[in-house]
Residue frames as a rotation matrix with the C-alpha (Angstrom) as fourth column:
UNK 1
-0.672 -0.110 -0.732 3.91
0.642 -0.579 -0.503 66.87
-0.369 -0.808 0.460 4.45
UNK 2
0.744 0.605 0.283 0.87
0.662 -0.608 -0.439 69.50
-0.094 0.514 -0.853 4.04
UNK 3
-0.307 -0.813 0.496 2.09
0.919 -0.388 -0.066 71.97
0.246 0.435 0.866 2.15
UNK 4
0.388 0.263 0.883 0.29
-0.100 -0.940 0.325 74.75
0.916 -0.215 -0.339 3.66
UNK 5
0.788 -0.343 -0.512 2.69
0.616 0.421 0.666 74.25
-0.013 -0.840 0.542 6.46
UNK 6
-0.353 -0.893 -0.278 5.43
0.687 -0.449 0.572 76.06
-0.636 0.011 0.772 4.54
UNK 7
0.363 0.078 -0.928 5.90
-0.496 -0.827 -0.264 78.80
-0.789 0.556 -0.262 2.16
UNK 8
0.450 -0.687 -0.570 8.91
-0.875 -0.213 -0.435 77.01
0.177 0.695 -0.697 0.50
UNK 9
0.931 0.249 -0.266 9.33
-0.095 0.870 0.484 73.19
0.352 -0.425 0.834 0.65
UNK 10
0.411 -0.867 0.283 12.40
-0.838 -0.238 0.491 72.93
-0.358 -0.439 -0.824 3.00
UNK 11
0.531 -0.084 0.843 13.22
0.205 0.978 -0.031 69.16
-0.822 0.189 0.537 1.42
UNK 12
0.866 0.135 0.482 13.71
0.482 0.037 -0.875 70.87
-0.136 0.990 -0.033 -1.85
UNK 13
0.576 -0.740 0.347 17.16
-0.302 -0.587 -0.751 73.00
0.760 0.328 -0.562 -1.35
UNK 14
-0.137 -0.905 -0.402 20.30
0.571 0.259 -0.779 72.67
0.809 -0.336 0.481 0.78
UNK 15
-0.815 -0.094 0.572 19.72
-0.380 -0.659 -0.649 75.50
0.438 -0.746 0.502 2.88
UNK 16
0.489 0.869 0.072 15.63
-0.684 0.331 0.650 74.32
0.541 -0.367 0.757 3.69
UNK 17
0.651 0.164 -0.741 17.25
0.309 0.835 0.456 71.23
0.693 -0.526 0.493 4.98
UNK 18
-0.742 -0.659 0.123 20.13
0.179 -0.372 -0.911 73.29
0.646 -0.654 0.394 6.97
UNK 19
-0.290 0.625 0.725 16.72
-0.720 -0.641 0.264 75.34
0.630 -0.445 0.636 8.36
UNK 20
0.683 0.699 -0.211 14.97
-0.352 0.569 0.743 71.70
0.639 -0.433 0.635 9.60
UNK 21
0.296 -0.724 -0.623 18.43
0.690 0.613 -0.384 70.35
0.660 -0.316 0.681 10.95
UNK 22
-0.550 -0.713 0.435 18.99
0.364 -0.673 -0.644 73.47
0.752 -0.195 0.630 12.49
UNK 23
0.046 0.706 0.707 15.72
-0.841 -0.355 0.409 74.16
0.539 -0.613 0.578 14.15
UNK 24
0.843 0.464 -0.272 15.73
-0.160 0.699 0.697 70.87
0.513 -0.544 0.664 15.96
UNK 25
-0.005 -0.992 -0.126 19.03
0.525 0.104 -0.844 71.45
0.851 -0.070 0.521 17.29
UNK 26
-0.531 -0.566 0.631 18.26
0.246 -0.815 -0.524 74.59
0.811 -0.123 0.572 18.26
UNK 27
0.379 0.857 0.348 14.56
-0.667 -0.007 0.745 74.02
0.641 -0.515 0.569 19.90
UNK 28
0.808 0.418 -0.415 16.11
0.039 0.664 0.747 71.42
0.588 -0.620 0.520 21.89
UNK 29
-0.384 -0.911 0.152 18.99
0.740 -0.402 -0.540 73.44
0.552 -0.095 0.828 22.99
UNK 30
-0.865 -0.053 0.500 17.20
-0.044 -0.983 -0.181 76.54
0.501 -0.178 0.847 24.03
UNK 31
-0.393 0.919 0.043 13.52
0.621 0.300 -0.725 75.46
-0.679 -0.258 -0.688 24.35
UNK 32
-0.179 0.424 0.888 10.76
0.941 -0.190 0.281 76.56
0.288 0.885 -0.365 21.71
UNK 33
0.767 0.371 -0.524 9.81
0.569 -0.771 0.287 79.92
-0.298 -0.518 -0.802 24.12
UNK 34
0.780 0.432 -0.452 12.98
0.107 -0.804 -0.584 81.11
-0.616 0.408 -0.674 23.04
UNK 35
-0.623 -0.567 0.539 13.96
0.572 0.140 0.808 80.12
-0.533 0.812 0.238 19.99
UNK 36
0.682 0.157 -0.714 13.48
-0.402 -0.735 -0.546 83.13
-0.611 0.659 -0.438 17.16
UNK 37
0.774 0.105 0.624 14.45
0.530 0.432 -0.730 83.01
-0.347 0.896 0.279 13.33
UNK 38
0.761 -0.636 0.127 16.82
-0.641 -0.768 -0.001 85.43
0.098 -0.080 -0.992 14.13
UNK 39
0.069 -0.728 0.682 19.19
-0.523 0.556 0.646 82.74
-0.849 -0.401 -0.343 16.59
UNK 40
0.560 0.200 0.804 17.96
0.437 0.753 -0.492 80.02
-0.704 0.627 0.334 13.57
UNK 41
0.946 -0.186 0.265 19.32
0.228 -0.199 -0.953 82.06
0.230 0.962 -0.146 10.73
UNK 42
0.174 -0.952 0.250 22.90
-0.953 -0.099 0.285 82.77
-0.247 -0.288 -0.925 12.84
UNK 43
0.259 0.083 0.962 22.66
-0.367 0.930 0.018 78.92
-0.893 -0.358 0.271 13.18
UNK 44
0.625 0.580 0.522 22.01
0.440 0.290 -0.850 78.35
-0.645 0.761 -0.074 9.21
UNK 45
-0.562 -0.758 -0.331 24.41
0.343 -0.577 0.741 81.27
-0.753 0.303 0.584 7.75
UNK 46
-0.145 0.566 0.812 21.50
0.904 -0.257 0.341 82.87
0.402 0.784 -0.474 6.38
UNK 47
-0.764 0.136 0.630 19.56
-0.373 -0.890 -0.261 86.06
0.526 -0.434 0.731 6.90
UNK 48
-0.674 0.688 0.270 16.59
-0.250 0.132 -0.959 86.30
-0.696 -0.714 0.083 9.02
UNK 49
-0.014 0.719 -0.695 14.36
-0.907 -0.301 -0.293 87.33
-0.420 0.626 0.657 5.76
UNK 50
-0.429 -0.323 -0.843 16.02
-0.840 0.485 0.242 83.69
0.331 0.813 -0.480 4.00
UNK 51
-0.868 0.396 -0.300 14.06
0.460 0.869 -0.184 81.45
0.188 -0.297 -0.936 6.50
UNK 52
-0.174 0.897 -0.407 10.89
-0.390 -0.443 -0.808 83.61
-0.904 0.018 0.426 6.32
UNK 53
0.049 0.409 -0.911 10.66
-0.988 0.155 0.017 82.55
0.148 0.899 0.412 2.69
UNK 54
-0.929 0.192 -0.317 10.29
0.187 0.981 0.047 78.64
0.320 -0.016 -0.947 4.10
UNK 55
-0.016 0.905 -0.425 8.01
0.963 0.128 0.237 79.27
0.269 -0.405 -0.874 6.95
UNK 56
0.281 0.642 0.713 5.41
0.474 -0.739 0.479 81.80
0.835 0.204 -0.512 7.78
UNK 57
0.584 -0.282 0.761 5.97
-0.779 -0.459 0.427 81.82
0.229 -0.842 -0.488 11.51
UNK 58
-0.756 -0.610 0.236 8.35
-0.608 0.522 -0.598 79.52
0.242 -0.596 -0.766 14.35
UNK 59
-0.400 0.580 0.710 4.86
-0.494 0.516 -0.700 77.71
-0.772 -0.630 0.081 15.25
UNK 60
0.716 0.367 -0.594 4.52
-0.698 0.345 -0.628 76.48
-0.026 0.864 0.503 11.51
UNK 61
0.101 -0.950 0.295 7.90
-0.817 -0.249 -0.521 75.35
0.568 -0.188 -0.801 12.21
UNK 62
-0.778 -0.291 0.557 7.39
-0.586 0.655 -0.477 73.32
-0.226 -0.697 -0.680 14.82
UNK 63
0.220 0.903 0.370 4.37
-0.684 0.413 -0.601 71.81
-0.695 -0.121 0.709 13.68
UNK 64
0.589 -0.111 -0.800 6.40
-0.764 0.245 -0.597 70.64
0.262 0.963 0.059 10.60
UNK 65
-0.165 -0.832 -0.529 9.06
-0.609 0.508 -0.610 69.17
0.776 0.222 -0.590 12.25
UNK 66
-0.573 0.400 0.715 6.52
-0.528 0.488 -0.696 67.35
-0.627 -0.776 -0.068 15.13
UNK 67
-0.079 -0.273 -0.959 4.90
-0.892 -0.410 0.191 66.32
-0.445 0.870 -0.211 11.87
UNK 68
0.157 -0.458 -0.875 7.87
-0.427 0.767 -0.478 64.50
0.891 0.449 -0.075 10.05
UNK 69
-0.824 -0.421 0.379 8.15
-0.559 0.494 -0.666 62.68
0.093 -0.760 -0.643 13.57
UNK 70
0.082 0.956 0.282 4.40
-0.548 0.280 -0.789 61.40
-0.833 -0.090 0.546 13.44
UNK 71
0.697 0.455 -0.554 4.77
-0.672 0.147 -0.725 60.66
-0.249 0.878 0.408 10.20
UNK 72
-0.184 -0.820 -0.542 7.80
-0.833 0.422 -0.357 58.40
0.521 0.386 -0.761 10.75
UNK 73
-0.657 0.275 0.702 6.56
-0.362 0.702 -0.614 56.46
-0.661 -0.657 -0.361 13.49
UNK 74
0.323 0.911 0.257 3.68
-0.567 0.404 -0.718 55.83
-0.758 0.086 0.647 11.90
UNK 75
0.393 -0.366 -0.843 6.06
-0.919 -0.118 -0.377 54.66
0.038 0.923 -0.383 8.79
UNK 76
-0.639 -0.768 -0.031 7.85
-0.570 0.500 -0.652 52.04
0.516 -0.399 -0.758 11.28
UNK 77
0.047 0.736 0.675 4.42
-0.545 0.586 -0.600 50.82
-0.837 -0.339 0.429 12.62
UNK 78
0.848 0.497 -0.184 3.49
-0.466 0.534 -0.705 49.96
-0.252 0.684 0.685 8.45
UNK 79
0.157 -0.818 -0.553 7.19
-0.559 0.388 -0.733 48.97
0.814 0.424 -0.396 7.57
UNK 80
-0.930 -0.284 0.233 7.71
-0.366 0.661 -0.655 46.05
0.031 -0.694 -0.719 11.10
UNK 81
-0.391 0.913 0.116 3.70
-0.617 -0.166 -0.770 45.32
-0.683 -0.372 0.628 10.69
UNK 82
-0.149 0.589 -0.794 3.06
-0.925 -0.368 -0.099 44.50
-0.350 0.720 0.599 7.65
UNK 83
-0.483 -0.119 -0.868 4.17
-0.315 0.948 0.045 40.74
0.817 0.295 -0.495 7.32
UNK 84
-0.977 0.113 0.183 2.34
-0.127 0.386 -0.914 40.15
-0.174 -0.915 -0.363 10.97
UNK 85
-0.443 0.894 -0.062 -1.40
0.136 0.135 0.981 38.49
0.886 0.427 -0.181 10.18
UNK 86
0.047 0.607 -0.793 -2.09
0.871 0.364 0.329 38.49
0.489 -0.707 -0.512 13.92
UNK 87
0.343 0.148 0.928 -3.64
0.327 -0.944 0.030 41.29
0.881 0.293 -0.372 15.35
UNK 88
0.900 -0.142 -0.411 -2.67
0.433 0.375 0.820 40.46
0.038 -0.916 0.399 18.93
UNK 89
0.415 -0.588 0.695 0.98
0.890 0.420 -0.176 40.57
-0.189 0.691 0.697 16.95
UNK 90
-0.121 -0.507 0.853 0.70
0.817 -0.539 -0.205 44.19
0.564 0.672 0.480 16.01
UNK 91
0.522 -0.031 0.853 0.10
-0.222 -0.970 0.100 45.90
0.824 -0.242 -0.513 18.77
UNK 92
0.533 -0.846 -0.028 2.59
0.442 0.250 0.861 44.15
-0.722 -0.471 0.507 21.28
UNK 93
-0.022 -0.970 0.242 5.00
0.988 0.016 0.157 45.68
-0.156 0.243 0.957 18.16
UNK 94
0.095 -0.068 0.993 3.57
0.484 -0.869 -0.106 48.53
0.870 0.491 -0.049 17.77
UNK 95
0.966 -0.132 0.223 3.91
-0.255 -0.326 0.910 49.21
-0.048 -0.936 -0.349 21.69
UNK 96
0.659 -0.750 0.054 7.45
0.670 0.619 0.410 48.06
-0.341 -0.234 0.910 21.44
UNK 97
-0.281 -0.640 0.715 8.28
0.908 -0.418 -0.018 51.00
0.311 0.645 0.699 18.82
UNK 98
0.482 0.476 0.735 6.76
0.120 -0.867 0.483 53.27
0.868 -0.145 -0.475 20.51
UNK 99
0.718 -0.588 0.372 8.39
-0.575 -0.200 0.793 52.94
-0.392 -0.784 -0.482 24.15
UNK 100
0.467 -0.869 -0.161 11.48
0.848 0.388 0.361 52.28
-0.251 -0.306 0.918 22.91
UNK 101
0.206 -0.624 -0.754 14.06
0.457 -0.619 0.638 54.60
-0.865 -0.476 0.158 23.18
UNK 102
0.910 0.400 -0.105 14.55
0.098 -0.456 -0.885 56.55
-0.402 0.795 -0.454 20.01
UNK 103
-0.103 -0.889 0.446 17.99
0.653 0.278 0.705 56.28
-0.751 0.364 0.552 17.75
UNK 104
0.236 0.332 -0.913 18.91
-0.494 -0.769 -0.407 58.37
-0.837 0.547 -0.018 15.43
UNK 105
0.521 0.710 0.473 17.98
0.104 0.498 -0.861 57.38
-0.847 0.498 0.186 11.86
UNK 106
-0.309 -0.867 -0.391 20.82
0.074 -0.432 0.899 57.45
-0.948 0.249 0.198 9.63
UNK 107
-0.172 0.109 0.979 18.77
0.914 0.389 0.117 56.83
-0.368 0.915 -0.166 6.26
UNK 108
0.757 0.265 0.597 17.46
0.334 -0.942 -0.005 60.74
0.561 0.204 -0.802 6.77
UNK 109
0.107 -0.918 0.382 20.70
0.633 -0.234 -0.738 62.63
0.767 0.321 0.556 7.01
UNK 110
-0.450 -0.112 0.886 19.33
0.308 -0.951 0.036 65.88
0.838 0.289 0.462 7.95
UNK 111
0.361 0.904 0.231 16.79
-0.587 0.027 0.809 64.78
0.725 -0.428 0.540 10.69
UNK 112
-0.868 -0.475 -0.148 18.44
-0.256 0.682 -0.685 63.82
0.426 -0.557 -0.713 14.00
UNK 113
0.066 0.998 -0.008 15.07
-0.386 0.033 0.922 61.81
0.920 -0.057 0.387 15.15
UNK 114
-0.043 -0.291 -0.956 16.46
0.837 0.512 -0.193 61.09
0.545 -0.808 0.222 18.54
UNK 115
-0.843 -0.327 -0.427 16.82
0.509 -0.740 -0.440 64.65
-0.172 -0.588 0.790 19.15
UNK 116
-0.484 0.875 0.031 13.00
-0.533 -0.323 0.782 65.31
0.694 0.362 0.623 17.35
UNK 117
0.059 0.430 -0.901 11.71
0.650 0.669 0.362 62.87
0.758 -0.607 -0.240 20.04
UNK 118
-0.630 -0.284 -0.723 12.83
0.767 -0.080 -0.637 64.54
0.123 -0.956 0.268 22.53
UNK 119
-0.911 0.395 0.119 11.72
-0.384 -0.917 0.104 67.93
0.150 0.049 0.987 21.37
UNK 120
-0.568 0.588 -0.576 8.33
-0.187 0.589 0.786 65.94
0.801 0.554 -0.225 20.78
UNK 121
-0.188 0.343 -0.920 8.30
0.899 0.437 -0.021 64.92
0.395 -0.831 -0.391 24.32
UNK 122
-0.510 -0.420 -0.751 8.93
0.860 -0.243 -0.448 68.36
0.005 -0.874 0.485 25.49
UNK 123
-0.888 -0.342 -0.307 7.36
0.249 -0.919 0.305 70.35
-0.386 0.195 0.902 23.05
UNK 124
-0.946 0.236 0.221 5.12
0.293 0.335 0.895 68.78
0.138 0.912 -0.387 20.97
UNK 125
0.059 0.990 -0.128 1.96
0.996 -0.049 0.079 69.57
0.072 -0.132 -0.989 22.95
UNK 126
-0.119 0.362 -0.925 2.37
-0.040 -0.932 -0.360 73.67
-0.992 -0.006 0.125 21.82
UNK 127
-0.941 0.028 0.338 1.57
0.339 0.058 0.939 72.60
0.006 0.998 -0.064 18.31
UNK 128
-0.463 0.886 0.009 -1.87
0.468 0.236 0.852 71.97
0.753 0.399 -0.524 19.29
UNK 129
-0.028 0.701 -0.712 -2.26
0.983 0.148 0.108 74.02
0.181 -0.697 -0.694 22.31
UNK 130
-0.870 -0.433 -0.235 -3.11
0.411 -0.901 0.140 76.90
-0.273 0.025 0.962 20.96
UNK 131
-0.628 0.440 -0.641 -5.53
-0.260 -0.896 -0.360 79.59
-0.733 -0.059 0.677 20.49
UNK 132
-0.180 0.126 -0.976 -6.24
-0.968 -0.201 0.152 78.60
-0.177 0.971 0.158 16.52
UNK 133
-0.472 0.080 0.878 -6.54
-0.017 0.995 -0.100 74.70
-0.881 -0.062 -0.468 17.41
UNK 134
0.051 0.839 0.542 -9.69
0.526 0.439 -0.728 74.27
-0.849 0.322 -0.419 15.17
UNK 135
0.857 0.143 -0.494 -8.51
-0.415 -0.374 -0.829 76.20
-0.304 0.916 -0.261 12.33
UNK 136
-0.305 -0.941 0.143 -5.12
-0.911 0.333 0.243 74.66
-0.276 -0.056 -0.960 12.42
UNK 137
-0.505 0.239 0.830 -7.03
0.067 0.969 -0.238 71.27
-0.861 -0.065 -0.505 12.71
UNK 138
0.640 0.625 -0.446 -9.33
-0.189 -0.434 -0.881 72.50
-0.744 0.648 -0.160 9.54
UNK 139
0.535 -0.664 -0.522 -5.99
-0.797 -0.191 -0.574 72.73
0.281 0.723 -0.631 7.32
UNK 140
0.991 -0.122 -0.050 -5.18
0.124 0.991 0.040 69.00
0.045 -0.046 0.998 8.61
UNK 141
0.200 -0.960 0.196 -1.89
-0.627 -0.279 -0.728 70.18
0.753 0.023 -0.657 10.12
UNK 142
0.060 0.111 0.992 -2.79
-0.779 0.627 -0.023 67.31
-0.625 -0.771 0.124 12.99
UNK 143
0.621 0.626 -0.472 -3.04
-0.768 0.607 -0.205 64.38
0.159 0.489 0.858 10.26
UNK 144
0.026 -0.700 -0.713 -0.12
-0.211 0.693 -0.689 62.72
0.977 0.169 -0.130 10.43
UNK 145
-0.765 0.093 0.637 -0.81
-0.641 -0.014 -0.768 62.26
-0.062 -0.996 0.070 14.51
UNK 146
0.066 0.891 0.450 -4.14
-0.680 0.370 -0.633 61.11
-0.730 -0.264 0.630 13.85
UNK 147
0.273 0.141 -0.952 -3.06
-0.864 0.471 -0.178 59.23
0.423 0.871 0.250 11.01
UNK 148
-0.659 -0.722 -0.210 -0.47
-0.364 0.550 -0.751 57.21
0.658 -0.419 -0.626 13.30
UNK 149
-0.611 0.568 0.552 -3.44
-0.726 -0.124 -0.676 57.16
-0.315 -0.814 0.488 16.04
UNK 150
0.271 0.927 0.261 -5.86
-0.846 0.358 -0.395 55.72
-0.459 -0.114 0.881 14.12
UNK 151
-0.039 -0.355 -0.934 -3.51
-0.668 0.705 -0.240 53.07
0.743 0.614 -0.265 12.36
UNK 152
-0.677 -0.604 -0.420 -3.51
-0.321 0.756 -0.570 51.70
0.662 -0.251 -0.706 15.71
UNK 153
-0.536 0.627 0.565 -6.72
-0.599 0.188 -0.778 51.73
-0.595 -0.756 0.275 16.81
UNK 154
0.258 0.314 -0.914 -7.07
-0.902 0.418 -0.111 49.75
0.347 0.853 0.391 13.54
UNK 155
-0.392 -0.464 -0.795 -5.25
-0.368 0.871 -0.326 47.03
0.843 0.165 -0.512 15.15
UNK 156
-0.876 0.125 0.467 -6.90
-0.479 -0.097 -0.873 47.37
-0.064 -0.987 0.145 18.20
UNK 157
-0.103 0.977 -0.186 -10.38
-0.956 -0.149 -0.253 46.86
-0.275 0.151 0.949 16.70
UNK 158
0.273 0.731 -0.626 -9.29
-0.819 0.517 0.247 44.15
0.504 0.445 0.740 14.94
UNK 159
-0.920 -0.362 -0.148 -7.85
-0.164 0.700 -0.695 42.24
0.356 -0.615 -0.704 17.81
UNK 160
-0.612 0.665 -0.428 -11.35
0.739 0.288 -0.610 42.84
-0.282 -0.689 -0.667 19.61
UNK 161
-0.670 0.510 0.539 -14.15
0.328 -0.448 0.831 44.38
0.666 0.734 0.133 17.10
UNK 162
0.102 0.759 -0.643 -16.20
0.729 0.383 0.567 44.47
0.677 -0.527 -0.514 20.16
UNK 163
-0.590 -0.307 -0.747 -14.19
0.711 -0.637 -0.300 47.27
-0.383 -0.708 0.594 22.39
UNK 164
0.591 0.800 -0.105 -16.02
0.785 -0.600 -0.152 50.48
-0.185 0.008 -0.983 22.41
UNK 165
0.852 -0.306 -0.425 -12.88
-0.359 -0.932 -0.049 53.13
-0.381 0.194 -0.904 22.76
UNK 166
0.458 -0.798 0.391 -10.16
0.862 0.507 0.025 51.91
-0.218 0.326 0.920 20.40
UNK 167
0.306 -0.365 0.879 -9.42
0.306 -0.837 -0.454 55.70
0.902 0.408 -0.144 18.96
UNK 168
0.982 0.047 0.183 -8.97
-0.162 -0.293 0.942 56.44
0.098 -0.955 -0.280 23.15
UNK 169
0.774 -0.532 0.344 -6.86
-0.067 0.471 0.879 53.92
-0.630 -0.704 0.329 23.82
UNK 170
0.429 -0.690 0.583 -4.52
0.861 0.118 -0.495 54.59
0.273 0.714 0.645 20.92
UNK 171
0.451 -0.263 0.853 -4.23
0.143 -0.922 -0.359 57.99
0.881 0.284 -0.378 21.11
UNK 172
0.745 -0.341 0.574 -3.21
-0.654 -0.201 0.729 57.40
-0.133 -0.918 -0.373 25.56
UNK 173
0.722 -0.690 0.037 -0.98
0.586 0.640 0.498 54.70
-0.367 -0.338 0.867 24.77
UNK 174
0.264 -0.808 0.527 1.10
0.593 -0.295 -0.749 57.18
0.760 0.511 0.401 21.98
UNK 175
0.423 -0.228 0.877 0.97
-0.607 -0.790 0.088 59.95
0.673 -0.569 -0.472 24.57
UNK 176
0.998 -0.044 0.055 1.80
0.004 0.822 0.570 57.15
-0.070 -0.568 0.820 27.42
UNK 177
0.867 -0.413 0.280 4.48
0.439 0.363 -0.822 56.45
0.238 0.835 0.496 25.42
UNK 178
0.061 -0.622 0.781 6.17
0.494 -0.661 -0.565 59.49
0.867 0.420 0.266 25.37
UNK 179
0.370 -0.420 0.829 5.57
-0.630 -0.769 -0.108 61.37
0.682 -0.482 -0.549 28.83
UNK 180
0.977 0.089 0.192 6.63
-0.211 0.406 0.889 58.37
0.001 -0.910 0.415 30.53
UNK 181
0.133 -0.979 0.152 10.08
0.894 0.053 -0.445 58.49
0.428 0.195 0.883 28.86
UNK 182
0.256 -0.092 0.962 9.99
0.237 -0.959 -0.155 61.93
0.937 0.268 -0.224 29.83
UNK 183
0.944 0.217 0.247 8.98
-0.293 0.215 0.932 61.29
0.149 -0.952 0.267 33.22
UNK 184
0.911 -0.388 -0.137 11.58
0.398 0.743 0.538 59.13
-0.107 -0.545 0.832 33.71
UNK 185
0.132 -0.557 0.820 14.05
0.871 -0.329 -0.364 61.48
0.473 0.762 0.442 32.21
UNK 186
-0.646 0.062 0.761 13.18
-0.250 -0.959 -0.134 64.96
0.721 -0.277 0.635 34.28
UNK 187
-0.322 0.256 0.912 10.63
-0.856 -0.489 -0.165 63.53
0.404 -0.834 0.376 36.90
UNK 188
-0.650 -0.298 -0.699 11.27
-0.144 0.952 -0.272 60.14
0.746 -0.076 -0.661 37.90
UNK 189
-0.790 0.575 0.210 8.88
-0.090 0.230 -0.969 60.26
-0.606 -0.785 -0.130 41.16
UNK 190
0.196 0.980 0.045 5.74
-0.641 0.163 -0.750 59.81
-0.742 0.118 0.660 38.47
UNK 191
0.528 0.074 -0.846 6.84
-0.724 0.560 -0.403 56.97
0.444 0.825 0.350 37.26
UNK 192
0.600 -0.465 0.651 8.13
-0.290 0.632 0.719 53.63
-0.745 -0.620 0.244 38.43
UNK 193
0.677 -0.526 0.515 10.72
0.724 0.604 -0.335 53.42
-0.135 0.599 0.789 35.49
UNK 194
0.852 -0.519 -0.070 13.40
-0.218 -0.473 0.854 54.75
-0.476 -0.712 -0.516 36.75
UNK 195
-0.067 -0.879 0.473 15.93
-0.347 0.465 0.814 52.49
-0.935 -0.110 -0.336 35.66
UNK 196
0.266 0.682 -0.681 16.21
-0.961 0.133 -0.243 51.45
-0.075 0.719 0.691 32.17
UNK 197
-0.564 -0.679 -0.470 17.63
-0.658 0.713 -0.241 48.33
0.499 0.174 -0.849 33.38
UNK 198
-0.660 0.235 0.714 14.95
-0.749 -0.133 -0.649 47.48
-0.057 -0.963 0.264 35.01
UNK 199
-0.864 0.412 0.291 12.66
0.503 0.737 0.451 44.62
-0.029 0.535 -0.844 34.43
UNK 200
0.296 0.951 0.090 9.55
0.678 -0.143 -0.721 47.14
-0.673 0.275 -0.687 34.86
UNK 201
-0.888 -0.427 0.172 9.66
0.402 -0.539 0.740 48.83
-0.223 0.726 0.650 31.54
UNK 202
-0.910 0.123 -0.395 7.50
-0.386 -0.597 0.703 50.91
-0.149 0.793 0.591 29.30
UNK 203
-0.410 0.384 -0.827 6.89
-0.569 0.601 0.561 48.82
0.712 0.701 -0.028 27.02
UNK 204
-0.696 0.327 -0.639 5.17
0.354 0.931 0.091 46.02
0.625 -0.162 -0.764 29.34
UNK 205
-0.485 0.825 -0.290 3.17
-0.068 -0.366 -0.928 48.76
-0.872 -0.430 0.233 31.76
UNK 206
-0.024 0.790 -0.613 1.16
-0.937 -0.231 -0.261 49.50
-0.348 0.568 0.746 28.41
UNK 207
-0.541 0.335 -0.772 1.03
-0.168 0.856 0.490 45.60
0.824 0.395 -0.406 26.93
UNK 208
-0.909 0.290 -0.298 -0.63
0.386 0.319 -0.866 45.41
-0.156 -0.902 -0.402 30.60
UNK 209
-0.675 0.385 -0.629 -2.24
-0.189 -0.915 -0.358 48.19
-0.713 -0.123 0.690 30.41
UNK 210
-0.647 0.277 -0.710 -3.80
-0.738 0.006 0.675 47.49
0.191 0.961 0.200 26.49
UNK 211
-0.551 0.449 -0.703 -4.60
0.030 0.853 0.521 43.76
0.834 0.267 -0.484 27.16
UNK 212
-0.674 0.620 -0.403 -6.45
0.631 0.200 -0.749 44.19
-0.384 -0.759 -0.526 30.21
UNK 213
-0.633 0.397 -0.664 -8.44
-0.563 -0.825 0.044 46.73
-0.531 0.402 0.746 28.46
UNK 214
0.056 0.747 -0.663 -9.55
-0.987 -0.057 -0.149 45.04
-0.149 0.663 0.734 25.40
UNK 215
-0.945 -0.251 0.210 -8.81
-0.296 0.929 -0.221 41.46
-0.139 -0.271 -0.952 26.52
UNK 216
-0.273 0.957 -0.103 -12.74
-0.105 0.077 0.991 39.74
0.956 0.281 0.080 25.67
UNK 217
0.246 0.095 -0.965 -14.11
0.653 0.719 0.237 39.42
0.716 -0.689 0.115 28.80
UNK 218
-0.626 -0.641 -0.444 -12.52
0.769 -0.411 -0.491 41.98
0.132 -0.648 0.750 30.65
């Protein structure tokens, strides 16, 4: 994690991890408008002043814990990937971990990542849609997005060295990904996945979607 994100690595004490377990509770309880370090530090049995000495503000915050959610996916792309030689191979799985439904992750205690998904879906675009973008983006507080992005336009390329917008078409399938769970979750009429029992899923609109793209020939 960059460390100019925090003040005080939250990983490193009992309470820091109460603060991350707590904020993703709470942001996806209340919404991020208004959640305050006040409600967080009732939440925590701390003071207000004892999560100021993690993070600076609530929008460092959320960038941290949108983040350690980038940065896990992108963990589960290199950790189900890595034994696959065909490039075809890795992005039919790496579309597969992406639209699928999120579980929480019992190996990280502290970190319900079912409930960070969501927040993700709902939230994630006020990390970056803000005023300060391009200093924010300066201090590589986006990397672990673009890291996850470009891992798969790595597989893209080498399925077909020859496409032109692999960094595109990664970066619409993650988003893809995500507001169409959403969609289907809170506004089901912009989407045709409706049902998760359905035979039209996700996951197979984007393997459509992908291979007609960068299919040779196409």
């Amino acid at each position: 994690m960059n460390e100019k994100l925090f003040l005080r690595n939250p990983e490193d004490s009992e309470l820091g991890r109460k603060i991350i377990s707590n904020s993703i509770q709470l942001i996806n309880k209340i919404g991020f408008e208004a959640f305050t370090f006040k409600k967080l530090a009732t939440e925590v049995q701390s003071t207000e002043a004892g999560v100021y000495r993690y993070f600076e503000n609530k929008h460092r915050l959320l960038l941290y814990i949108v983040d350690w959610y980038w940065s896990w996916q992108e963990y589960r792309l290199i950790f189900h990937t890595h034994n696959l030689n065909n490039a075809e191979e890795k992005i039919k799985k790496s579309i597969r971990i992406l639209a699928a439904q999120v579980e929480d992750d019992i190996a990280t205690d502290y970190i319900n990542e079912k409930i960070l998904c969501e927040i993700v879906m709902s939230e994630g675009a006020k990390s970056f849609l803000t005023k300060h973008v391009a200093e924010d983006n300066k201090a590589k507080f986006f990397k672990p997005y673009k890291d996850l992005s470009a891992r798969l336009a790595g597989y893209i390329s080498a399925y077909n060295p020859k496409y032109k917008y692999p960094h595109s078409l990664a970066t619409s399938i993650i988003e893809m990904a995500h507001s169409q769970k959403f969609f289907m979750q809170n506004l089901p009429s912009l989407t045709d996945f409706t049902n998760a029992k359905s035979n039209r899923t996700v996951n197979s609109f984007l393997e459509d979607m992908t291979f007609a793209a960068i299919s040779p020939g196409n």
